[in-house]
C-alpha positions as CSV (number, residue, x, y, z in Angstrom):
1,X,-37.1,22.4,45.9
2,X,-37.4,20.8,49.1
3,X,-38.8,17.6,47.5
4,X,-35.5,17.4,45.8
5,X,-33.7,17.6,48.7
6,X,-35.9,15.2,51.0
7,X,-35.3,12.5,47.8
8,X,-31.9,13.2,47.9
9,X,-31.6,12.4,51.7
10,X,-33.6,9.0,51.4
11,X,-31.4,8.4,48.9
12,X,-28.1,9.1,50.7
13,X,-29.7,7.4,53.7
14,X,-30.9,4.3,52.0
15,X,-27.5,4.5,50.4
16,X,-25.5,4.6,54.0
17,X,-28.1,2.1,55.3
18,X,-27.0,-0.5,53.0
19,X,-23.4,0.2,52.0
20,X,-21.8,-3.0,53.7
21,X,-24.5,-4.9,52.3
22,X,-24.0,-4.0,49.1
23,X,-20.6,-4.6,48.7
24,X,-21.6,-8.6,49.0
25,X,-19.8,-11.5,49.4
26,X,-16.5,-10.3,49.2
27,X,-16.8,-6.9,50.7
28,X,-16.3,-6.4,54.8
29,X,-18.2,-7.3,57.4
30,X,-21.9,-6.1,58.4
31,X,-21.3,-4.3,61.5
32,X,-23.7,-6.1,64.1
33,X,-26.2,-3.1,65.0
34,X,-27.2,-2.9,61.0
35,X,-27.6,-7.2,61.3
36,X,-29.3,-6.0,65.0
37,X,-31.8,-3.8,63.1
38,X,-32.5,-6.3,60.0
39,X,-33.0,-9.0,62.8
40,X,-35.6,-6.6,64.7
41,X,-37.8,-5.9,61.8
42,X,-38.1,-9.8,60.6
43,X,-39.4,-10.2,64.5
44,X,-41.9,-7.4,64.4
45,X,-42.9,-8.9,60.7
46,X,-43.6,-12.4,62.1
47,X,-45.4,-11.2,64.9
48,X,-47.6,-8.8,62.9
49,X,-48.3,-11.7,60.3
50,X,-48.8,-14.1,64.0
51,X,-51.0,-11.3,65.3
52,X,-52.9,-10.9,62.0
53,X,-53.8,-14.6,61.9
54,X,-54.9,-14.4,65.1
55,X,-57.2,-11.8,65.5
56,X,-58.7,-12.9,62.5
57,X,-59.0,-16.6,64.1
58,X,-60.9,-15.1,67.2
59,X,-63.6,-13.8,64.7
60,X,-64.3,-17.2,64.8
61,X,-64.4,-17.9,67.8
62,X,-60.3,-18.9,68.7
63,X,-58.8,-17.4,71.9
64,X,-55.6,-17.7,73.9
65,X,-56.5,-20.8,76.7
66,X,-58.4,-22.7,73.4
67,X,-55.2,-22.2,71.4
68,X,-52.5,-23.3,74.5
69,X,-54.7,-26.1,74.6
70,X,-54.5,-26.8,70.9
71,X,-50.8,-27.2,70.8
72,X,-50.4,-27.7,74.4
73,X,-49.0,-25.1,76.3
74,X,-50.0,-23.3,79.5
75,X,-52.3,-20.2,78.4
76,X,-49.5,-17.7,80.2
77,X,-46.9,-18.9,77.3
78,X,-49.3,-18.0,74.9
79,X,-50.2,-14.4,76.4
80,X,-45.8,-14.0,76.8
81,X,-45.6,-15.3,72.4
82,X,-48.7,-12.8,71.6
83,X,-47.7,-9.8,73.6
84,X,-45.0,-8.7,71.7
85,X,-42.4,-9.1,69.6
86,X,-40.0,-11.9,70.5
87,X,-37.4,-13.8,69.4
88,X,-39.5,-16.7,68.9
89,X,-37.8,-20.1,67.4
90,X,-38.8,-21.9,64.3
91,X,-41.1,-24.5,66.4
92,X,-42.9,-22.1,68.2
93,X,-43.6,-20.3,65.1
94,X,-44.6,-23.5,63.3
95,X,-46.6,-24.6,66.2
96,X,-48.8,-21.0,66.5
97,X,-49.6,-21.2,62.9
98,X,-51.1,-24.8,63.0
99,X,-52.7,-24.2,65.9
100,X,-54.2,-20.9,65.1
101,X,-55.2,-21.1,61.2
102,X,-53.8,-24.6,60.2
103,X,-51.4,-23.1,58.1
104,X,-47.7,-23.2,57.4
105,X,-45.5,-20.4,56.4
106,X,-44.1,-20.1,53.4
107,X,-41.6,-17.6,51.8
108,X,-40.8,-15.6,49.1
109,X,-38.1,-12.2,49.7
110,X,-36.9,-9.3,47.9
111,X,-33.9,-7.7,47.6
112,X,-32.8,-4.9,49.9
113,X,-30.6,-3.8,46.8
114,X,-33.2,-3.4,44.1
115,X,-35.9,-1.7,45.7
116,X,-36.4,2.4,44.9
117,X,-34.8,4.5,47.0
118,X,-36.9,5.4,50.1
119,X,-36.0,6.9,53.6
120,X,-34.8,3.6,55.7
121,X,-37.4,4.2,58.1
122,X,-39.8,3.4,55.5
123,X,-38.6,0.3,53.9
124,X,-41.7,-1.8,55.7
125,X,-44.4,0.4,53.6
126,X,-42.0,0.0,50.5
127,X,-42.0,-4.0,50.8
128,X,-45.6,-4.0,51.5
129,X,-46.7,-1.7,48.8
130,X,-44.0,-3.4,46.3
131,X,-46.0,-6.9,47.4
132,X,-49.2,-5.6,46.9
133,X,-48.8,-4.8,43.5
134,X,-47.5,-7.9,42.9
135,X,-50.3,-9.9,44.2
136,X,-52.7,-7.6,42.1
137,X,-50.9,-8.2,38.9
138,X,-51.7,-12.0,39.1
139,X,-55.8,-11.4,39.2
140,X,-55.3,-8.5,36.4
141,X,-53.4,-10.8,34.0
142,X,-55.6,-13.6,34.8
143,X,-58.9,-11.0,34.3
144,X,-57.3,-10.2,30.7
145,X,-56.7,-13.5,29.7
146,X,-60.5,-15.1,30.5
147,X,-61.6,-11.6,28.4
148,X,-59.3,-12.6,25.4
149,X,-60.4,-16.1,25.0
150,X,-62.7,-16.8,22.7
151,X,-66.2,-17.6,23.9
152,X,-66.6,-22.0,24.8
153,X,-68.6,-24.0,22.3
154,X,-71.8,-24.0,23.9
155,X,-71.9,-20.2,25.0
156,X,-71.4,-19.6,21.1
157,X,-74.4,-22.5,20.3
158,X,-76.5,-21.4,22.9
159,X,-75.9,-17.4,21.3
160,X,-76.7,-18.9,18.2
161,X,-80.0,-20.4,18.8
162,X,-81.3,-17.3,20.7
């Protein structure tokens, strides 16, 4: 019974989370601590995905003076970007990921309207679980597909002549 009523509560707090939203282009405004909050959580997801890089960078031998000197800034800048979330611009952003893994960022998003109702303080583990499956189900289609194609010409010779 108290399952029931904790799914009710995400519910009704997922619900209240994102009424304003909801109600699209025509409905009222977003009041600016909800847009505060959204804001806040795309930070601390660029830094994580910055951070992540990173780390995995110094594996190999990257560290904070060889990256300033990469894309040319003093190593104290690059301590202040990688200490914490910041409201970093688009450059600086672009600038940390060719310097750290000579890579750009790319997008894709999902809806905060279609997702399955969760407690609003848990909508990061629902977005990273929803894309998790989704970048499983590419190698498991792909997996069934190489298993339902008939075997190449000279796999099926070179069965025949053993």
């Amino acid at each position: 019974m108290i399952q029931y009523w904790e799914t009710i509560s995400m519910a009704i707090s997922q619900t209240h989370l994102l009424s304003e939203i909801a109600a699209g282009p025509d409905g009222g405004s977003i009041p600016p601590a909800k847009l505060a909050y959204f804001q806040e959580r795309l930070r601390e997801r660029i830094f994580d995905f910055l951070i992540g890089r990173f780390m995995a960078a110094q594996t190999a031998g990257l560290t904070k003076a060889k990256l300033g000197r990469r894309i040319n800034k003093k190593s104290e800048v690059i301590n202040r970007w990688l200490a914490s979330p910041s409201n970093l611009t688009l450059d600086t952003i672009s600038d940390l990921l060719v310097g750290i893994a000579a890579e750009e960022l790319t997008f894709g998003s999902a809806s905060l309207l279609d997702r399955a109702p969760v407690n609003s303080d848990h909508l990061d583990d629902a977005a990273s679980a929803e894309q998790e499956s989704t970048e499983q189900k590419p190698d498991q289609a792909s997996a069934l597909k190489k298993s339902m194609q008939p075997p190449r010409q000279e796999e099926s010779g070179a069965r025949a002549a053993a």
